[in-house]
N, C-alpha and C positions, 0 to 999 in steps of 0.2 A: 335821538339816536339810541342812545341806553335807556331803555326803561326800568328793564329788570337785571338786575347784579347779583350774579351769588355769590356770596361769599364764606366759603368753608371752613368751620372754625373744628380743632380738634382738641382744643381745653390751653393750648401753648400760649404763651405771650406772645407771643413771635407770628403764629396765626391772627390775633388781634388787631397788629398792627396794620389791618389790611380794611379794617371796619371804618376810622375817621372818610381815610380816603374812599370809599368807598359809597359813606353817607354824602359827600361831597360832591361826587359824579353825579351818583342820585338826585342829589336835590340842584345842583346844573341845570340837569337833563331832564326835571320835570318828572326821574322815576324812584323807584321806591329798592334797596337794597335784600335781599333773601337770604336770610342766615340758615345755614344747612352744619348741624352739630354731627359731626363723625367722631363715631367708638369706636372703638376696642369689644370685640366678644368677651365675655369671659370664657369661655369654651374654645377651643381651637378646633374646630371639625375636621381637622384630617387634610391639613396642606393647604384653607382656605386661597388666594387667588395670588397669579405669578403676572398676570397681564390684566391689565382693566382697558376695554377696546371703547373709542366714544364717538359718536359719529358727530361730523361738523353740520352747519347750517347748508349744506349742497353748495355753495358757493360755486361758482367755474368762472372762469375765462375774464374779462375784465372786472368786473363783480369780486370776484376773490383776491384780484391782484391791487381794489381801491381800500376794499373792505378788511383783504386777511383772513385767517381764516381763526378768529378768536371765539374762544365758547363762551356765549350770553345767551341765558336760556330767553 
């Protein structure tokens, strides 16, 4: 069902603790987990972003309501 897991680390402990479980689901499910490291600019370009918009898997109508509508890439 899970193949692929991302899981966004931004330097925190607290973001870490998402990795065991994580590796866990993965190797379950037969998939492998994606580490996606998020920074900080150094630079502030000028009010950088107030909303981040992210589209779901299209999911609808009984499909969405078994599945959810959870982000796995």
């Amino acid at each position: 069902m899970f193949k692929r897991i991302l899981v966004p680390l931004d330097g925190s402990a607290r973001a870490e603790y998402a990795l065991p479980i994580a590796a866990r689901i993965a190797r379950a499910m037969g998939g492998s987990p994606h580490l996606l490291e998020v920074v900080s600019p150094l630079i502030d370009y000028g009010g950088g972003c107030d909303l981040i918009a992210i589209s779901t898997h299209g999911r609808h109508g009984l499909e969405r309501w078994v599945m959810g509508s959870w982000l796995v890439c």
